[in-house]
FIBA-37829 format. One record per residue: residue in three letters; x, y, z of N, C-alpha, C, CB in turn; residue number from 0. Coordinates in pm, whole numbers, plus 50000, padded with zeros to 5 digits. Each point is the difference from the previous one (the first is absolute). Glycine has a CB too. Layout:
   type    n.px    n.py    n.pz   ca.px   ca.py   ca.pz    c.px    c.py    c.pz   cb.px   cb.py   cb.pz   seq
    ALA       X       Y       Z       X       Y       Z       X       Y       Z       X       Y       Z   NUM
...
//
This chain:
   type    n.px    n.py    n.pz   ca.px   ca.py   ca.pz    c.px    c.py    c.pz   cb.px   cb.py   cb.pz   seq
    UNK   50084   49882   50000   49916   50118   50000   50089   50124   50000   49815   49876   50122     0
    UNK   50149   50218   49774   50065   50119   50005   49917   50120   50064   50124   49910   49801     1
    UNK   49897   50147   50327   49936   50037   50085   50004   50190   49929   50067   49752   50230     2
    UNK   50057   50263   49714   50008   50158   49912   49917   50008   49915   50207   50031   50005     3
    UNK   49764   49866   49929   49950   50015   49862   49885   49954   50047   50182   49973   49826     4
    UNK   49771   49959   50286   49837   50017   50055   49968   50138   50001   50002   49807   50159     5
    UNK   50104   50272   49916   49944   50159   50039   49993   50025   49905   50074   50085   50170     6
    UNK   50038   49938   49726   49990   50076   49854   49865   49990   49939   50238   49948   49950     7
    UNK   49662   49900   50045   49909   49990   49893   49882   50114   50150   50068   49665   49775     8
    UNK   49973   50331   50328   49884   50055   50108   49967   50139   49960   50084   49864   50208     9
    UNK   50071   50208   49791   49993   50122   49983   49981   50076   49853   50122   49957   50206    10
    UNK   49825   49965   49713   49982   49957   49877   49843   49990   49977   50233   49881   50005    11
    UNK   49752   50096   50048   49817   50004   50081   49965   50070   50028   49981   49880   50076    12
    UNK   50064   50171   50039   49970   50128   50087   50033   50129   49892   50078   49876   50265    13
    UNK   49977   50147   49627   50045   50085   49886   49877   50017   49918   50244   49919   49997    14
    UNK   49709   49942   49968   49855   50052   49927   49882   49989   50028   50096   49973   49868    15
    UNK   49832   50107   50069   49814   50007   50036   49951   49921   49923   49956   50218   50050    16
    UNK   50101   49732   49824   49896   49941   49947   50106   49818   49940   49813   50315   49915    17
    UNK   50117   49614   50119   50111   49853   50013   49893   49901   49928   50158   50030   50274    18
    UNK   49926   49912   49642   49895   49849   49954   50087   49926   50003   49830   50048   49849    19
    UNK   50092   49778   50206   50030   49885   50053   49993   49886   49843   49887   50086   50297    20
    UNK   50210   49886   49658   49967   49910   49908   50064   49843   49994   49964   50226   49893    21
    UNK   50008   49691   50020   50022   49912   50049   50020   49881   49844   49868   50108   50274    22
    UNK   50154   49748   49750   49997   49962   49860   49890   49968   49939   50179   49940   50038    23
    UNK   49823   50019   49879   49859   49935   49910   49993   49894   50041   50001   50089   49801    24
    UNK   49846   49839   50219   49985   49844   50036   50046   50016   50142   50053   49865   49760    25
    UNK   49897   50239   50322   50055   49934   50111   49955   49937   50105   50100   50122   49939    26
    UNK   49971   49844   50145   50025   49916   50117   49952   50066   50174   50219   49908   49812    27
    UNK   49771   50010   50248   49938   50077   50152   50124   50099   50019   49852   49773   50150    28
    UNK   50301   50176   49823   50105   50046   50075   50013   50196   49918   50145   49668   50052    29
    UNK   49833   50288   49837   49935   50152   49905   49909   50117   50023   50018   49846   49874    30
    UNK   49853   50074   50126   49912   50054   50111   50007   50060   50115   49941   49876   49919    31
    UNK   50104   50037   50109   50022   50040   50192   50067   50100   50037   50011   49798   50056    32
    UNK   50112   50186   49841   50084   50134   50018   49949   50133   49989   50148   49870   49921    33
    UNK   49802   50114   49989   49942   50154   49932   49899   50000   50116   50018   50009   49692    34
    UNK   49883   49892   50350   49872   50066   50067   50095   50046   50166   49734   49803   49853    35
    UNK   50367   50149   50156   50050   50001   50157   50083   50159   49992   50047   49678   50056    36
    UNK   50015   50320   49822   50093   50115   50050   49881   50137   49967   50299   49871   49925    37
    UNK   49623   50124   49947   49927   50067   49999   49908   50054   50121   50053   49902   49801    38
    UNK   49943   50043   50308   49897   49996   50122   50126   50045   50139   49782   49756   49880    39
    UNK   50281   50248   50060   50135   50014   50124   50034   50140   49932   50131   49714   50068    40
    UNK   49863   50315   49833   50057   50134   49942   49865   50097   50022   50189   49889   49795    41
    UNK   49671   50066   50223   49947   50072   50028   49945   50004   50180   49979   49988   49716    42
    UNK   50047   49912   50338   50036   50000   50139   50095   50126   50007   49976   49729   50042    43
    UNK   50121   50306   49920   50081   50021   50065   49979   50111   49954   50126   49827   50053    44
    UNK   49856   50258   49791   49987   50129   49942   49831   50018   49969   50271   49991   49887    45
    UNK   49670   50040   50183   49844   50031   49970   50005   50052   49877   49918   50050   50221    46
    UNK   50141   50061   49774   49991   50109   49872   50037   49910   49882   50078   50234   50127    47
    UNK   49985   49698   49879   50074   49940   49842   49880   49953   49924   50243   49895   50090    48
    UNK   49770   50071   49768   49944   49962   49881   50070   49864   49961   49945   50250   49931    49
    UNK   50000   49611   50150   50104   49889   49962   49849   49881   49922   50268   50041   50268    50
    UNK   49805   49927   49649   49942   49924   49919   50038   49858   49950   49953   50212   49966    51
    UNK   49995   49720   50067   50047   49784   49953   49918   49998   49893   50020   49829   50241    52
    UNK   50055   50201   49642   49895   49964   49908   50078   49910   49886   49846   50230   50052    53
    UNK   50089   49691   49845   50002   49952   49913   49864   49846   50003   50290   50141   49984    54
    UNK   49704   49763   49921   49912   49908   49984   49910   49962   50146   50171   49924   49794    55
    UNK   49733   50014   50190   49963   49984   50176   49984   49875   49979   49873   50205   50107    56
    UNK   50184   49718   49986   49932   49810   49941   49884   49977   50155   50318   49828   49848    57
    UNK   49580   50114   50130   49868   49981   50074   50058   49886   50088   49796   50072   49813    58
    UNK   50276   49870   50154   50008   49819   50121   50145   50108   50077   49938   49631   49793    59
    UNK   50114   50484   50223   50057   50052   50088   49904   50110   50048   50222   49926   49910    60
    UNK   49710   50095   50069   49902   50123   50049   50008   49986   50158   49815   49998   49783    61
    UNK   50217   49899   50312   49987   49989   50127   50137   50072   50056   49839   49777   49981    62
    UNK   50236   50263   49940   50126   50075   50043   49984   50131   50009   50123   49852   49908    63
    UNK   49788   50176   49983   49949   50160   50014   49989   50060   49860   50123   50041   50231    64
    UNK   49831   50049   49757   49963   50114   49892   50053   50067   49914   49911   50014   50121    65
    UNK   50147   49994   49751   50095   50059   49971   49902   50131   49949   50201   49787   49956    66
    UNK   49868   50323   50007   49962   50116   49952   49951   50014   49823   50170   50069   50216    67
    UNK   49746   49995   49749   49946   50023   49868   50092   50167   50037   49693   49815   49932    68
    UNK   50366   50160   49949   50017   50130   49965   49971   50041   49857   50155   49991   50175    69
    UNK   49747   50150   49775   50006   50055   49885   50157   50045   49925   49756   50063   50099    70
    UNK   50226   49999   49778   50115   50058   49922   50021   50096   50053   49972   49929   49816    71
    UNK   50067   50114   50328   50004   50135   50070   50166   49934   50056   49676   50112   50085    72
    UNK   50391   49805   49849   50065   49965   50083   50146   50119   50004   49870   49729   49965    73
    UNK   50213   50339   50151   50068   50092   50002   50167   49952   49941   49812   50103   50201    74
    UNK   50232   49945   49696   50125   49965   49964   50107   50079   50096   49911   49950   49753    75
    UNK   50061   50170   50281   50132   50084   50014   50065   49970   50137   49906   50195   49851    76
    UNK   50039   49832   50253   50072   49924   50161   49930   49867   50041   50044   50245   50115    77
    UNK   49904   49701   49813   49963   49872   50043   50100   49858   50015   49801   50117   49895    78
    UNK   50164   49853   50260   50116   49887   50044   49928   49876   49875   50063   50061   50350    79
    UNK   50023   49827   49640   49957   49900   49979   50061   49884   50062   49932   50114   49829    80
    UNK   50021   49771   50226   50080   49895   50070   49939   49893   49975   50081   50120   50164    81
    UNK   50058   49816   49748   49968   49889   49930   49988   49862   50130   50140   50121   49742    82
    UNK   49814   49792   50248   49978   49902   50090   49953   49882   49939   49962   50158   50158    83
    UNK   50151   49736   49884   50000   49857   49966   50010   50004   49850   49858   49914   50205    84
    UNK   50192   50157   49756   50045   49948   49793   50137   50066   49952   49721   50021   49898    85
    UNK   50366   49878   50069   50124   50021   49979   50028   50110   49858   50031   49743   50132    86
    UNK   49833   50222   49766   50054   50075   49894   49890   50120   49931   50156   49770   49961    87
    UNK   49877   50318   49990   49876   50079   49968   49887   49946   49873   50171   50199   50087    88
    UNK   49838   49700   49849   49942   49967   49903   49889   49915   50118   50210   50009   49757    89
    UNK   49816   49969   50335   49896   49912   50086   49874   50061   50069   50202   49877   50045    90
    UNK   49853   50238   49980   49936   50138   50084   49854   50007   49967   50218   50152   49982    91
    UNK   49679   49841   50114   49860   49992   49943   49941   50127   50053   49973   49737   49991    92
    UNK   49962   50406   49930   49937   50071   50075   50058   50167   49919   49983   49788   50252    93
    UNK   50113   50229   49709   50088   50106   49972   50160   49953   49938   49850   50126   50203    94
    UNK   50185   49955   49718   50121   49998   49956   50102   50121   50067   49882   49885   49786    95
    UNK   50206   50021   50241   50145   50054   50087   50052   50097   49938   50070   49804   50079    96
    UNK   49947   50256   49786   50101   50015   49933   49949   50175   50012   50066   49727   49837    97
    UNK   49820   50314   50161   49941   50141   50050   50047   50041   50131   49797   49958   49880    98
    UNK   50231   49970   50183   50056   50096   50111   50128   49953   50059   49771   50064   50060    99
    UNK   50264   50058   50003   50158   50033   50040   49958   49917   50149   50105   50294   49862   100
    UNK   49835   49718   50213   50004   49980   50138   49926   49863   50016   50009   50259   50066   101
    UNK   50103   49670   49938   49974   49803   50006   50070   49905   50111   50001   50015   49737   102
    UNK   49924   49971   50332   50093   49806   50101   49951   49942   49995   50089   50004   50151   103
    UNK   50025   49857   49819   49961   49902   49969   49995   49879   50156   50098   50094   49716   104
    UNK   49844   49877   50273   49993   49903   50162   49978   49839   49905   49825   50217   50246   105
    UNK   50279   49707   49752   49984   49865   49964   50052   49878   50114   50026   50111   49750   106
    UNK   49937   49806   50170   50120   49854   50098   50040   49933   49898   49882   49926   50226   107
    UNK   50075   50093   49644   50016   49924   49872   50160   50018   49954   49731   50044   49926   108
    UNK   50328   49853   49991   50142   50020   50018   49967   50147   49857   50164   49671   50106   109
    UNK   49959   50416   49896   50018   50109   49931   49956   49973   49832   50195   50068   50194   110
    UNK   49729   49977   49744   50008   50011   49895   50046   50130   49903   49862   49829   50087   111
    UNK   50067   50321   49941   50003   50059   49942   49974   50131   50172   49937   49825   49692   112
    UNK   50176   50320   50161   49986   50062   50181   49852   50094   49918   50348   50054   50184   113
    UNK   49593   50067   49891   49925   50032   50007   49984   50158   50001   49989   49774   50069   114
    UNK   50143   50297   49914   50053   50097   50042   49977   50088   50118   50021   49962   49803   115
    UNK   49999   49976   50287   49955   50069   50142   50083   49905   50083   49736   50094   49961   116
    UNK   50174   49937   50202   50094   49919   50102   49910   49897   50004   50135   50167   50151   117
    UNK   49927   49717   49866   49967   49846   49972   50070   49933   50120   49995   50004   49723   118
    UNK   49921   49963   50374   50008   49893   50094   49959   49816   49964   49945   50244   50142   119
    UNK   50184   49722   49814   49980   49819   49950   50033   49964   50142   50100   49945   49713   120
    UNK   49823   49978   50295   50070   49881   50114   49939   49845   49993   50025   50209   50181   121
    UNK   50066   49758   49728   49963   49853   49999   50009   49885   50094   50047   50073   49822   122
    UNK   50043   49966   50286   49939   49932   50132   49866   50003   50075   50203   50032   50014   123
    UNK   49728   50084   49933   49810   49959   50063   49957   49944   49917   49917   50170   50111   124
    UNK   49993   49766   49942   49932   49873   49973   49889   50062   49901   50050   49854   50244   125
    UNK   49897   50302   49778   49915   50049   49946   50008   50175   49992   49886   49766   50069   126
    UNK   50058   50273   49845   49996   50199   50018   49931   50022   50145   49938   50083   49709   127
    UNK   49945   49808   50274   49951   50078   50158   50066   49951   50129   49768   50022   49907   128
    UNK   50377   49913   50083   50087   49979   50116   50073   50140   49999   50030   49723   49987   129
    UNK   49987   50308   49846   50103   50161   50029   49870   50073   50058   50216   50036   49760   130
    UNK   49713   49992   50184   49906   50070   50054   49972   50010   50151   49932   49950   49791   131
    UNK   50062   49968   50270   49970   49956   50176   50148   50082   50060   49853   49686   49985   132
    UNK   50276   50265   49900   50136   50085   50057   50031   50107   50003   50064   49875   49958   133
    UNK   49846   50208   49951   49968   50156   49937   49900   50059   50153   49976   49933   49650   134
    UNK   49957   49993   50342   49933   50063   50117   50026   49989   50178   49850   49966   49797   135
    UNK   50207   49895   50195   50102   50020   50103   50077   50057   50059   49966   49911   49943   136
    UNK   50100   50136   49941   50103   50070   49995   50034   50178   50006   49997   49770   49895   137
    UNK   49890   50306   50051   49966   50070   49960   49901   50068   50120   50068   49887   49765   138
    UNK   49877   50224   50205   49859   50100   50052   49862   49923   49932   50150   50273   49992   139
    UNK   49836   49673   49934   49898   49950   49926   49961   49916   50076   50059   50039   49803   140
    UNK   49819   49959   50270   49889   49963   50080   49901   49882   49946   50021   50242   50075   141
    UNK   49948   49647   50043   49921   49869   49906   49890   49984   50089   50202   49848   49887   142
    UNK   49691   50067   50081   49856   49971   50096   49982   49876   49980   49875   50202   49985   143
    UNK   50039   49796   50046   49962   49786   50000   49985   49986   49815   49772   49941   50301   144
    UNK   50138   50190   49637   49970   49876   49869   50163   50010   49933   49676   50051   49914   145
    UNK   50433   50087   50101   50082   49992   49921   50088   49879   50010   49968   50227   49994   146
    UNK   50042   49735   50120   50093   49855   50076   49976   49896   49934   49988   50054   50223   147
    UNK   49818   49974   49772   49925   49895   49966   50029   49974   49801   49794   50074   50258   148
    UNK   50219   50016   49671   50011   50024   49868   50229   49931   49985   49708   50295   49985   149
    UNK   50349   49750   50129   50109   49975   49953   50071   49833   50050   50004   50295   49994   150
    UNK   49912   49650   50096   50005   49855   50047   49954   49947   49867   49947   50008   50272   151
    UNK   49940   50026   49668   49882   49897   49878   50129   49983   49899   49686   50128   49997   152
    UNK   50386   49995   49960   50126   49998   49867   50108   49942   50043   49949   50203   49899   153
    UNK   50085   49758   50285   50109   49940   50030   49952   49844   50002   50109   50216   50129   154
    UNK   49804   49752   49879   49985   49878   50042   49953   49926   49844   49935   50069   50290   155
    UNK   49993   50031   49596   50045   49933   49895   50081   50035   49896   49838   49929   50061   156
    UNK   50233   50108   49929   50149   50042   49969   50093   49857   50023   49961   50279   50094   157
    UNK   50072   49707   50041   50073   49910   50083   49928   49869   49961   50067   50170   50202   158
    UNK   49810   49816   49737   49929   49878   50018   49952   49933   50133   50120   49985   49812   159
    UNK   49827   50095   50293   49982   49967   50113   50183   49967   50042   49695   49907   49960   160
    UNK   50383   50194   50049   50096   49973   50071   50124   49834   49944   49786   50157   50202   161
    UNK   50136   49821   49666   50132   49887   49991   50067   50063   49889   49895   49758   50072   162
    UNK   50086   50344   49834   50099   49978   49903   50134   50104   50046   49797   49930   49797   163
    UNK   50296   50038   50156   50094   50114   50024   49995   50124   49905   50141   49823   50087   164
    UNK   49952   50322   49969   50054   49964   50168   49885   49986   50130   50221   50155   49925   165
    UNK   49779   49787   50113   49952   50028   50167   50104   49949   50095   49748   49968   49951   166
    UNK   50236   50104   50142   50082   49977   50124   49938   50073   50107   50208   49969   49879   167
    UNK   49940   50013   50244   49874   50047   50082   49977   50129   50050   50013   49804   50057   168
    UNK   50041   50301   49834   49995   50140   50019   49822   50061   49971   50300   50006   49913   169
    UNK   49712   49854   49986   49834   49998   49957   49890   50005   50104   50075   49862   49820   170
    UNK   49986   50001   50218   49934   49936   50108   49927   50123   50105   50191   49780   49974   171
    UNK   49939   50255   50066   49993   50086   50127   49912   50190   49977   50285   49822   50071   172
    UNK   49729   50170   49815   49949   50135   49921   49816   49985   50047   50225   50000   49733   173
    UNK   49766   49858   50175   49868   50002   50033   49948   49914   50140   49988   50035   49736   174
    UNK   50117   49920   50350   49931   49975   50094   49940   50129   50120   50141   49772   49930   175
    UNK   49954   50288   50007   50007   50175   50069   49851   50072   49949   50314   50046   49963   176
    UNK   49612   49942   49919   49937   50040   49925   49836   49961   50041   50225   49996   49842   177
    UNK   49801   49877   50165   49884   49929   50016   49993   50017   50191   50026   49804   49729   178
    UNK   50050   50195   50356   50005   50083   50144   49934   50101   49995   50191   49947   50054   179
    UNK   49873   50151   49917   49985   50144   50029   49870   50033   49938   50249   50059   50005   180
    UNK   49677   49901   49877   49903   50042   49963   49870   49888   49967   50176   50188   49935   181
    UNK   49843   49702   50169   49902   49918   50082   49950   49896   49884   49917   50204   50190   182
    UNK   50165   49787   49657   49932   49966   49895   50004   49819   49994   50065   50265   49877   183
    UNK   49783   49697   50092   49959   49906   50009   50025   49941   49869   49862   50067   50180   184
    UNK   50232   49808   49830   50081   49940   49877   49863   49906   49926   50299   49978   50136   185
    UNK   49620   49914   49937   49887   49956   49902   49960   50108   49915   49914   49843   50157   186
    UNK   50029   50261   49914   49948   50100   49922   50038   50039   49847   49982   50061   50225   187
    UNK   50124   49971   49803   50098   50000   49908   50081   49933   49883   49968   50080   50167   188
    UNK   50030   49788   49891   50032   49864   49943   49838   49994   49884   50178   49857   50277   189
    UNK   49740   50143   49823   49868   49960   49911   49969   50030   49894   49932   49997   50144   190
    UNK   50088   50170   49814   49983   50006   49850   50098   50015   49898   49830   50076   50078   191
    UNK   50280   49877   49959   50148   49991   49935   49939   49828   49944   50239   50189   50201   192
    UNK   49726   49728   49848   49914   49904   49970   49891   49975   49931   50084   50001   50138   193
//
């Protein structure tokens, strides 16, 4: 974990008003989750901001949460963008990268292509929403039961319920901390990942 370049993407945040959450095509809970968790933690934490998870919506994840409709109002000139869980921009579902200057990339996927901005890879998590849980850990960025609840659903299938690698027990202990502190009931959870 790079604990600078946690702050860097924080204060990077805290820089703009208006932020969209994107993510890949075809995706996955661990995709989802990200965008609906940090999106809900960025507005936890900045009332005022304009943050948006948008691209395709798939219905058998709808229990993770809501993504945003946005019209052609979308803002080119200071608008953040933060890429999440897709290594390359041809994958990107929702908006194209290449319009704006102000981009991070948050992956675990091994490197493909950079993105021109600051790019946090870490292919030792098991998932984006493990960086994600480390972003907010780490950071001023503030979490509640559903965001915990949104970033456990992308760790646990990501990881494949905890067997594929990497896991270890930094994992382990991340979310045993997680599922503590914010009282979250694992059937629950388990059930519609099922």
């Amino acid at each position: 974990m790079n604990k600078d370049l946690l702050k860097k993407i924080y204060n990077e945040i805290k820089k703009h008003d208006t932020i969209y959450l994107v993510r890949h095509i075809g995706p996955d809970p661990d995709a989802i989750g990200s965008q609906i968790a940090l999106r809900d933690s960025i507005k936890l934490t900045f009332p005022g901001k304009k943050v948006y998870a948008i691209g395709q919506s798939v219905s058998k994840f709808k229990y993770i949460g809501k993504l945003d409709k946005i019209e052609n109002n979308i803002s080119y000139d200071d608008s953040l963008i933060i890429t999440l869980d897709v290594p390359n921009a041809a994958r990107i579902d929702g908006l194209s990268i290449d319009k704006y200057k102000n981009v991070i990339k948050i992956d675990h996927h091994p490197y493909i292509e950079s993105f021109n901005g600051i790019e946090y890879i870490d292919t030792s998590s098991c998932s984006a929403c493990e960086i994600l849980l480390d972003l907010i850990n780490n950071t001023k960025l503030m979490m509640d039961e559903k965001i915990a609840r949104s970033l456990l659903i992308g760790i646990i299938s990501d990881s494949n319920r905890f067997l594929f690698n990497p896991v270890n027990e930094n994992i382990l202990y991340k979310v045993a901390d997680l599922v503590k502190k914010y009282k979250l009931n694992l059937q629950e959870i388990y059930e519609p990942i099922y």
